[in-house]
N, C-alpha and C positions, 0 to 999 in steps of 0.2 A: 387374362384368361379366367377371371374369376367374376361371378353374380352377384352383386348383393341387392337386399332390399329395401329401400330409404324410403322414409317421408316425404323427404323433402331432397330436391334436387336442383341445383343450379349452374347451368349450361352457361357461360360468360364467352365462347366463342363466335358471338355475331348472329346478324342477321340470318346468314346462312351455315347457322348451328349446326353440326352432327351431332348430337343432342337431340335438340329441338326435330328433324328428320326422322329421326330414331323412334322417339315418338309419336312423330305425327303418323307413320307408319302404323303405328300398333295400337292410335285411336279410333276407337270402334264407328264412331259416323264422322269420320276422317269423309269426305267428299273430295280431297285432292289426294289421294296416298301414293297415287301413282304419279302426279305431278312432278315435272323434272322444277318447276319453283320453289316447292316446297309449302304451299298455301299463302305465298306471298301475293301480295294485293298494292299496287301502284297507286299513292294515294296523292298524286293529284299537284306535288310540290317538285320543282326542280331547284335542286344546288351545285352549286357552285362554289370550288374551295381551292383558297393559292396559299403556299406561302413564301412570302417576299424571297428578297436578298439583300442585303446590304443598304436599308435602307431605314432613313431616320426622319421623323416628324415629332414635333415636340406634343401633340395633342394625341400621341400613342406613346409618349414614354411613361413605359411601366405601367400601360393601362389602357383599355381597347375603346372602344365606344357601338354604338348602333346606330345606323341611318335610316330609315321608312320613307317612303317618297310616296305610299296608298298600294302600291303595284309590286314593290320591291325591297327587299330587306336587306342589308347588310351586317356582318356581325364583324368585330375584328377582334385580335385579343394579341397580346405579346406571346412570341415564339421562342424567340431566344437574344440572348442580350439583355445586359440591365446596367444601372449606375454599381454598383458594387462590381462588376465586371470591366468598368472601365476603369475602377480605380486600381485592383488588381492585376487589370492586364497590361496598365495604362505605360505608354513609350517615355511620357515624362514633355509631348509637346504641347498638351490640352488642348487636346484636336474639337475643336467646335463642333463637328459632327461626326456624332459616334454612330457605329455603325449597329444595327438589329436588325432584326426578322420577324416579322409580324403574318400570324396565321389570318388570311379574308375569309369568309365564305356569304354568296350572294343565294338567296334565296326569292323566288316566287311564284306564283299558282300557275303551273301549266297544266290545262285540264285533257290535255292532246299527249295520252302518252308513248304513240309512236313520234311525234313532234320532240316529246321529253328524248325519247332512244336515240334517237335518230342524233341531236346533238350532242348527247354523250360520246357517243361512235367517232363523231366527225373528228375531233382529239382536241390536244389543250388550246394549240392554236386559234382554234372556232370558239370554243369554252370563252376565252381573255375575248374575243370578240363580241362574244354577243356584252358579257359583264362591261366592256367598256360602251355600247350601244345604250346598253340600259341606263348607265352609268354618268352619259357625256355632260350632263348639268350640274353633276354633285360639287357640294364643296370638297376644297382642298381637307386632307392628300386622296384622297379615295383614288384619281385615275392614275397619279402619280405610286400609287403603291401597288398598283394595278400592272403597270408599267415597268416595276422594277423585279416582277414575278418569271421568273424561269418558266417558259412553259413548261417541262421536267417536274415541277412542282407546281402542276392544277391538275385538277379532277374533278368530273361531274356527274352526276347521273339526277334520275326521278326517283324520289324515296319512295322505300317499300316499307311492308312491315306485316304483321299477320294477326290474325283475329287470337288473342291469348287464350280464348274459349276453345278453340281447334283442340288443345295439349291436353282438356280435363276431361 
């Protein structure tokens, strides 16, 4: 219930700030203010983001990598699980394969962004499909971690984002 007046201000709730709205609102050559996006602009990238279940490879233990194929990006990085959690959690039968969770996310240029929408929509199902489409050559574990992804845990969309100049 209170105004103040700051220099400087920083809005750390997302893309789709109340913040950031707040002001685009009250920017004077705001050219979207009535936009229900909020000045957001679809630039052109679709991702792609899982993460595993119970699932172990020794070229991700404790540490992700990157794949590039010219067309498609993948990123991986460890989610949960590590050697210090198996010694601590450990049953005492030094189980060979310990189990983790590893976050994927596939990225690349879809310049069609009802193409982009449209396979967001379709849900994680279609998402795990296209990524193993894109995916069917790669080396190991890329489809097998693919494979072991709940759909419950994917999500995709076409990144947005907005011109920082709109806010001044």
């Amino acid at each position: 219930g209170t105004t103040e007046e700051v220099d400087l201000l920083i809005g750390s709730d997302g893309i789709r700030s109340t913040v950031t709205r707040s002001l685009l609102s009250k920017a004077k050559h705001s050219n979207d203010r009535d936009s229900n996006d909020g000045g957001l602009s679809y630039l052109g990238i679709m991702i792609v983001l899982g993460i595993t279940n119970n699932f172990y490879h020794p070229l991700l233990d404790e540490r992700g990598f990157y794949t590039l194929d010219g067309s498609n990006r993948l990123f991986t990085m460890p989610f949960e699980g590590n050697k210090l959690d198996d010694a601590m959690n450990g049953d005492g039968t030094n189980n060979p394969k310990p189990q983790r969770r590893y976050m994927w996310q596939l990225s690349w240029y879809e310049p069609d962004e009802e193409k982009a929408r449209t396979l967001s929509q379709a849900g994680p199902n279609a998402l795990i499909d296209e990524v193993e489409r894109r995916c069917r050559d790669w080396h190991e574990p890329v489809l097998d971690m693919v494979s072991t992804t709940d759909p419950k845990n994917v999500w995709g969309t076409g990144l947005q984002d907005r011109d920082p100049e709109q806010l001044m």
